[in-house]
C-alpha positions, 0 to 999 in steps of 0.5 A, a space after each residue: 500500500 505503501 509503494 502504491 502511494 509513492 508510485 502515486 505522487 511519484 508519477 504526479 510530480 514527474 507529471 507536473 513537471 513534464 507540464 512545466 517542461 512543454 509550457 516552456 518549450 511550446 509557450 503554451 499553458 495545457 488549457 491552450 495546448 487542448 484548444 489549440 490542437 483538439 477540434 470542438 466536441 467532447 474530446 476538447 471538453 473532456 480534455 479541459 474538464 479534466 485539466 481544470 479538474 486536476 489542476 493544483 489551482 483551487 481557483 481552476 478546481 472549482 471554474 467547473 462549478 460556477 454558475 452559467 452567469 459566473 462564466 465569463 469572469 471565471 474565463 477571466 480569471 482563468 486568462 489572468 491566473 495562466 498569465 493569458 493576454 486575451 487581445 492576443 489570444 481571443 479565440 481561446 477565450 471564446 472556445 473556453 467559455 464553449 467548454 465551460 458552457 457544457 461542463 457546467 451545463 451537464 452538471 445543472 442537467 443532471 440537477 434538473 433531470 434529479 429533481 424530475 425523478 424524485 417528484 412522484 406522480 400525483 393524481 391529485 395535481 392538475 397537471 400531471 393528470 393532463 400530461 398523462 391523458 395527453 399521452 393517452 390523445 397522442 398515441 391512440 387518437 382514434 380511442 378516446 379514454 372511456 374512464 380515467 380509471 380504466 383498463 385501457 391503460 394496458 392498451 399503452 403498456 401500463 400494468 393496471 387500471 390506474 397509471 399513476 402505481 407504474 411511475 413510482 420508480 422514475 417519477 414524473 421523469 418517466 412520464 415526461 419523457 413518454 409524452 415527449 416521444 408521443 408528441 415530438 416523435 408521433 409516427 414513431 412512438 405509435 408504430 413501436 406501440 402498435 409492434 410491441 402489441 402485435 411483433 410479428 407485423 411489424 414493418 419488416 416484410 414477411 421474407 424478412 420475418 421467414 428470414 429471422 425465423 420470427 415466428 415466435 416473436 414477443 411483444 413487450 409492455 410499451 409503457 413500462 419499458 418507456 420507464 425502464 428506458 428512462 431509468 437506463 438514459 438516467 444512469 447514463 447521464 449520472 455516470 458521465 456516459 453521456 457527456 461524450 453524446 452531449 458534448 458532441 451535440 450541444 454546442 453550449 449547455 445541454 438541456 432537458 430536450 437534449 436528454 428527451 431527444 436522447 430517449 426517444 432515440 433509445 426507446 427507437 433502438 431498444 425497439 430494433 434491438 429486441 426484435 433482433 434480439 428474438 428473445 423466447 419470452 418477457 422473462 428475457 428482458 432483463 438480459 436483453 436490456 443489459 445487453 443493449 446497455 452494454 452496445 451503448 456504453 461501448 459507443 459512447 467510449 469513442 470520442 467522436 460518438 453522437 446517438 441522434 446525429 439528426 438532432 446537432 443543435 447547431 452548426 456553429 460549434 465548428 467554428 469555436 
């Protein structure tokens, strides 16, 4: 334990000191080195996340905690503590602040998606009672709801006759994010439903289904695997997995529709992975989402990874 210790602080100073060396043969403090020779995404972020992170200044520590209107004078300070002339660097300045944007911005994300899963639903709340009958409007426009409490709730996935029992484990988050993929992503979102009811006439002709032997195919509860789904883009987000996905996608802070986006696109591919999948019976689920989780993981590893490409949030984030 001892030698690992050492080794430890050993390999600090050797790096501390190799730092030193390139700044005063290249001129360049690190947080220019990355600005300078990483292109715009989450492989520069990461890289100034990581830097600031690690630096020995507490004042460069805690520049990833600020508040989004704080940003500007901590660039300030971070320009003034790195002995920075901004009139002769000004682009660093700005790809600074386009870092920091998103560092922080990821941060107050997970707050705001937090605060969504802890609130629980309540059918007494005005509110949520009209965002659930909104889901009901969106994916079965053509069936109106004959009671609230009713059985047709199972039409959509839900357990039972009353909804509000399934979003215990994510809160109004898993219902945020299943009237977001009704309403933004209709066609979509009804056509997983109607091939979650009914798999095997799906939209894949009936030489693919011969071709897949999907005889068999199971159906699965749209509703509850909408949460289930929520709960894996959660831990996504929680973990820092995410921040390869966002930081390629935002060019400034990330943002709840971000996140929502990024559902609707994992209920998509959780929808084509269980089909190829063929699983024998529901029982499956748990091996067939870990597996899913797995895929994704792997993907977001590769720096240059964005889920939902058709979502870029602007095309100005080439030129910071």
């Amino acid at each position: 334990m001892f030698v690992q210790v050492c080794l430890y602080f050993y390999c600090k100073c050797l790096w501390r000191c190799l730092k030193f060396v390139v700044r005063k043969l290249t001129g360049q403090c690190e947080l220019q080195r990355i600005c300078y020779n990483t292109k715009p995404g989450a492989a520069r972020t990461m890289k100034i996340e990581a830097s600031l992170k690690g630096s020995k200044s507490k004042r460069l520590q805690t520049s990833v905690n600020v508040h989004p209107d704080a940003i500007e004078k901590t660039i300030d300070d971070i320009m003034e503590l790195k002995r920075i002339n901004p009139d002769i660097n000004p682009q660093l300045g700005v790809s600074l602040q386009a870092c920091l944007l998103q560092i922080v911005g990821y941060r107050n994300l997970i707050a705001e998606v937090e605060k969504l899963r802890r609130e629980p639903y309540d059918s007494e709340n005005p509110q949520h009672e009209e965002m659930l009958l909104k889901l009901w409007k969106c994916l079965k426009p053509n069936s109106p709801l004959k009671a609230r409490i009713s059985k047709q709730w199972c039409e959509i996935g839900f357990q039972g006759d009353d909804p509000k029992t399934d979003f215990r484990g994510m809160g109004l988050l898993g219902l945020y994010n299943l009237v977001y993929f009704a309403e933004w992503d209709t066609e979509i979102a009804q056509q997983v439903l109607s091939d979650s009811l009914h798999p095997k006439y799906s939209q894949l002709s009936k030489a693919e289904w011969e071709k897949k032997k999907f005889d068999k195919a199971i159906g699965y509860s749209f509703a509850i695997v909408g949460i289930n789904i929520t709960d894996l883009a959660y831990n996504l987000l929680v973990s820092g997995a995410l921040k390869t996905h966002f930081y390629n996608i935002a060019p400034e802070a990330p943002t709840l529709t971000h996140f929502q986006q990024t559902f609707c696109y994992l209920m998509h591919e959780f929808h084509k992975f269980w089909i190829d999948e063929d699983p024998l019976d529901i029982m499956e689920f748990n091996r067939v989402r870990e597996k899913f989780y797995k895929r994704i993981l792997k993907q977001l590893q590769n720096p240059e990874m964005a889920l939902c490409p058709h979502f870029a949030a602007s095309e100005s984030l080439i030129n910071m």
